[in-house]
N, C-alpha and C positions, 0 to 999 in steps of 0.2 A: 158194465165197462168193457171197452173191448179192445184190446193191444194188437198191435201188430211188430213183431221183429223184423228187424232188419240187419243179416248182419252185413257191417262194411269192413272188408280185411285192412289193417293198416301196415300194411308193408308200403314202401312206396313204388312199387310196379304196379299198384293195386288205387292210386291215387284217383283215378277217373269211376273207378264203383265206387270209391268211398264217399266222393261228392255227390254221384245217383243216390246213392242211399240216402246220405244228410240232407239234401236238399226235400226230402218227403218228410225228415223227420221231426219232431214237434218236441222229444227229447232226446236224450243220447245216453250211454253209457260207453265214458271211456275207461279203456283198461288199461292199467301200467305196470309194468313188473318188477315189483319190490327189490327182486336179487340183483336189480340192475337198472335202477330206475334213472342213475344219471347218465349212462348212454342214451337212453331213451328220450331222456329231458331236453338234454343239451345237444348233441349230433342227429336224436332220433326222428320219429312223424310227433312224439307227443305236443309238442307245443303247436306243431301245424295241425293238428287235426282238431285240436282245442279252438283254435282260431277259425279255419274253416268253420265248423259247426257253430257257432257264436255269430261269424259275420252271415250264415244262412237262416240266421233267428230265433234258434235253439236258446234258451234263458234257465234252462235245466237240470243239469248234468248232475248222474251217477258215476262215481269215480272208481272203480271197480282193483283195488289195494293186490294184483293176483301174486303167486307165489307166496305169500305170507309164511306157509309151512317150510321151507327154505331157509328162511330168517328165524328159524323157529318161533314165530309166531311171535318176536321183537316188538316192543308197545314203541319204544324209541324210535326205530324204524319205521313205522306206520305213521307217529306224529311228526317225526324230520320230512317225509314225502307228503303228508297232508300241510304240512306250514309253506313248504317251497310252493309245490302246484297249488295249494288255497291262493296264496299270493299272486300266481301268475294270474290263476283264472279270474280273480280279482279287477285284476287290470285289466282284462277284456270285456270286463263288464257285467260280467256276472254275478247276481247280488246271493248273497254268503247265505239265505234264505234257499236258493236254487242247486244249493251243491251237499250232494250228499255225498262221504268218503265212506267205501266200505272194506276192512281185510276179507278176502278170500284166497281160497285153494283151489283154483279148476279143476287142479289132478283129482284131488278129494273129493271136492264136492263141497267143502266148508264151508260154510256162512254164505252158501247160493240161494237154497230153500230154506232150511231149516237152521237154527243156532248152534254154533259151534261148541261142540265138549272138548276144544283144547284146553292149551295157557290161555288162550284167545278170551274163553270166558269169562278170566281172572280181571279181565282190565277192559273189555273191550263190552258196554251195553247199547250198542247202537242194532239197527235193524238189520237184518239177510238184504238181498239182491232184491227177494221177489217182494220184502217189505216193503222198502224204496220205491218200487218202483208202483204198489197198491197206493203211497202216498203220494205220487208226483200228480202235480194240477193238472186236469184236461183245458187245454188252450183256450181261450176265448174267442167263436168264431163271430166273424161281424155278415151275416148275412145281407144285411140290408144296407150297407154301406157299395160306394163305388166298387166295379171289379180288379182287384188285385191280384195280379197272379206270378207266382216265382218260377220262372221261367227254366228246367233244369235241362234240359234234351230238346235239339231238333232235328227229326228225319227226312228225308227226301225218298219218294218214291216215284215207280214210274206208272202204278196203281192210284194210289190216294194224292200224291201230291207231295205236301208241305205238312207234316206232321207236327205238333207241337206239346211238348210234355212237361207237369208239374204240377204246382200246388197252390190250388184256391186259398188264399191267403185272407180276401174282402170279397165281398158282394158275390154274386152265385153265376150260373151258366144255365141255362135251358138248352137242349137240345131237343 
């Protein structure tokens, strides 16, 4: 199996890598931060960047719970952000099969690789980060069908021409 990361910063001055980056990607891991999840929700990129990645055909998402150490490791808090975001991402089509929530601490380290010896472990038996992500599906690629391709970038030069960049979605390319 062989992963590639990408990361997309979600600030929004940062809007245009974050769509380069989605537009290659087959899944996502979005992160949200517990100590302030309704700015983020409601004024913030989280629901756009949710959307973006969904309408670029992403069907997978790690939900990545950060700051949880903050909230001191809050079970209530964890399930009020997983029931509101379950919901939304719901409604973009995301089947409840595809979405993994996980609490973490990025400061720490908590529950990224290995199982957290907080409170966390009191209440919380779901998988790390790197769990998650050993269990998410490798896509199904249609070789042999028509060429599809998601069109993310195009360059102009005065060398090559008309560049064109993205992701073979159907049917294959020889060069």
């Amino acid at each position: 199996k062989s992963i590639t990361l990408l990361d997309a910063p979600g600030h929004r001055d940062f809007i245009p890598n974050m769509i380069s980056g989605a537009t290659q990607a087959d899944v996502a891991v979005l992160v949200v931060d517990a100590s302030d999840f309704e700015a983020g929700f409601e004024s913030g990129s989280t629901k756009e960047h949710a959307m973006l990645v969904r309408s670029l055909g992403v069907s997978q998402l790690i939900i990545a719970i950060n700051k949880m150490d903050t909230t001191h490791w809050a079970e209530d808090r964890y399930h009020y952000i997983r029931g509101v975001l379950g919901h939304f991402l719901r409604t973009l089509g995301f089947k409840e099969e595809g979405l993994f929530f996980v609490p973490v601490s990025g400061l720490t380290g908590e529950n990224l690789v290995q199982q957290a010896e907080t409170p966390l472990a009191s209440w919380y038996a779901g998988g790390t980060i790197l769990e998650c992500i050993d269990h998410l599906e490798p896509p199904v690629r249609l070789p042999y069908q028509p060429l599809r391709i998601l069109i993310s970038d195009v360059y102009q030069s005065q060398s090559t021409g008309v560049t064109v960049g993205g992701k073979v979605e159907a049917g294959s390319v020889r060069l």
